[in-house]
C-alpha positions as CSV (number, residue, x, y, z in Angstrom):
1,X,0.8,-4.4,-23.5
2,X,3.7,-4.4,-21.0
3,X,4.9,-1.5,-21.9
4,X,1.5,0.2,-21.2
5,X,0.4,-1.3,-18.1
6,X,3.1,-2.1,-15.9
7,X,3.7,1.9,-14.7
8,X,-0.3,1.9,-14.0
9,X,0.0,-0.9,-12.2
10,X,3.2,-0.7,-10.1
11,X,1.7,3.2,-9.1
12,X,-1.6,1.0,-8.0
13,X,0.9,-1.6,-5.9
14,X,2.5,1.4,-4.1
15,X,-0.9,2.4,-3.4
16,X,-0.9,-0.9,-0.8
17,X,3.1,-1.7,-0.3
18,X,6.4,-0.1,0.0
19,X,8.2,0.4,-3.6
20,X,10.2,-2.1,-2.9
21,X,7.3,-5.0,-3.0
22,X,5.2,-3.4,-5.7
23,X,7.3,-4.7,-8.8
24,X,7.5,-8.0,-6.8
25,X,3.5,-7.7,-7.5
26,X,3.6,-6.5,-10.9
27,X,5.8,-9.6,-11.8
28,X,4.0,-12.0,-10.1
29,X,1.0,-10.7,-12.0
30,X,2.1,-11.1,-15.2
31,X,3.1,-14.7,-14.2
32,X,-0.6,-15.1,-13.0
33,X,-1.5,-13.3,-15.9
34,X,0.3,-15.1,-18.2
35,X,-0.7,-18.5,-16.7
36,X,-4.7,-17.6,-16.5
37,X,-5.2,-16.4,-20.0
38,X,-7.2,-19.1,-21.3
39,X,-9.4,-18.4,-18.2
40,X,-10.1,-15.1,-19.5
41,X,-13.8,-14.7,-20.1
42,X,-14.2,-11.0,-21.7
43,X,-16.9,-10.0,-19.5
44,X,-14.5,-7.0,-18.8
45,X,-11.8,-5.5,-20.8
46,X,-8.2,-7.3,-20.6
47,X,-7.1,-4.3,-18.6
48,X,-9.9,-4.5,-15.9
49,X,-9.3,-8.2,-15.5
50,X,-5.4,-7.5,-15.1
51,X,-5.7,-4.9,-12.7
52,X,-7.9,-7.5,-10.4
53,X,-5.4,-10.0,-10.6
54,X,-2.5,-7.3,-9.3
55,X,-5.5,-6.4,-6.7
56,X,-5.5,-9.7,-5.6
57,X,-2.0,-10.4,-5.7
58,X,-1.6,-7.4,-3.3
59,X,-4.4,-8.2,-1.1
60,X,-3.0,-11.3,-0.3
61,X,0.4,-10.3,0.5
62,X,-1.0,-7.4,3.1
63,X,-2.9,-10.4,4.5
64,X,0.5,-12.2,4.4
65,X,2.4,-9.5,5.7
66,X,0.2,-8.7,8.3
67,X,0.4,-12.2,10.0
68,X,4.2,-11.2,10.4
69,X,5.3,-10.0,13.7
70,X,8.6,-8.2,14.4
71,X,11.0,-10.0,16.4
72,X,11.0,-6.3,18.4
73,X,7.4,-6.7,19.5
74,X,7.5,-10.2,20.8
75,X,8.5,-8.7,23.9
76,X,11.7,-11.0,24.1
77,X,14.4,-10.0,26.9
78,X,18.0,-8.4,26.2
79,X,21.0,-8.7,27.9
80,X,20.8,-5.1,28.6
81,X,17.7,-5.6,30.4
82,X,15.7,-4.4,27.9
83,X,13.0,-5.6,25.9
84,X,12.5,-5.4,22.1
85,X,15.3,-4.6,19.8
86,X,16.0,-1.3,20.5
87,X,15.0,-0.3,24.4
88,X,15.3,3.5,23.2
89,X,11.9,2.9,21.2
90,X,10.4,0.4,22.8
91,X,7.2,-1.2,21.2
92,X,3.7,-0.8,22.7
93,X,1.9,-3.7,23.1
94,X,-1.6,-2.3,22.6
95,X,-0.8,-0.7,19.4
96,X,-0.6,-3.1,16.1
97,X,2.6,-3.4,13.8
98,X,3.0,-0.5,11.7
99,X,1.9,1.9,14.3
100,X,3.6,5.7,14.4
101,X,6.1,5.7,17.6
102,X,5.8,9.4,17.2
103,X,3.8,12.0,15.4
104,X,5.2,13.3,12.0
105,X,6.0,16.3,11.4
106,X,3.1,19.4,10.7
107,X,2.6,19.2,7.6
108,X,-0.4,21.9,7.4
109,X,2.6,24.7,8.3
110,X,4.3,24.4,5.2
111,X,3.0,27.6,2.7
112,X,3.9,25.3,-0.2
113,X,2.2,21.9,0.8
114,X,-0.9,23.4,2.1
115,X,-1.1,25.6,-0.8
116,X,-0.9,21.9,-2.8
117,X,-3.2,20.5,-0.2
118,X,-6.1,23.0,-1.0
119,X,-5.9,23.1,-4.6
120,X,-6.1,19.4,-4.3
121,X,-8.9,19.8,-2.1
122,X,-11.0,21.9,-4.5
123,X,-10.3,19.8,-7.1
124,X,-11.7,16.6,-5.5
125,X,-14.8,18.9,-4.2
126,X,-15.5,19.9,-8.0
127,X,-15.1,16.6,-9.3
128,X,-17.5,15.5,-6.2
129,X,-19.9,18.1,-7.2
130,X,-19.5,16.9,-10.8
131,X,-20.9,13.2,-10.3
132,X,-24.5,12.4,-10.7
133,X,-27.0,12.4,-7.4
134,X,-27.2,8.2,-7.8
């Protein structure tokens, strides 16, 4: 069962962390899983109910994370005079951790990516037009 869920679930993880964290999650959700068994009721499958626990595992390390603030944004002097760890990028004080300093590169130029881009795009609008009107 391993085996078979753990690349589902560490592709769901990334979905919320960096790489880097997600098998942290998937670990600590076969713990939970592993500890919570008896708890399990059936009144969805075994792999529904796993999922939820990783789901909840990651939800409450965002939350976790999110109560983190960098020592740069604390706004703490320098001996250069500066502020922040790095005075070359400073870090705005109205904008939240996690924030882009500066815009990426545009993506919508590249032939091959946008080529990927709309094919993905028709694809989700026929699968759109596929579900029922409810």
């Amino acid at each position: 069962m391993v085996s078979e869920l753990n690349p589902g679930l560490a592709r769901l993880a990334q979905a919320y962390v960096p790489a880097s964290i997600a098998d942290e999650v998937v670990q600590e959700t076969w713990a939970a899983v592993i500890e919570s068994l008896n708890s399990f009721e059936g009144k969805a499958s075994l792999k529904t109910w796993i999922y939820r626990i990783m789901l909840n595992n990651v939800r409450t390390l965002a939350k976790r994370e999110s109560k983190i603030i960098p020592f740069a944004a604390m706004g703490h002097g320098r001996e250069d005079g500066g502020t922040g760890a790095d005075a070359d990028h400073p870090v705005d004080k109205l904008l939240s951790s996690g924030f882009w300093p500066a815009a990426s590169a545009p993506w919508h130029r590249l032939p091959a990516e946008r080529l990927e881009s709309e094919e993905v795009l028709m694809m989700i609008l026929d699968a759109i037009a596929a579900l029922p009107g409810a």
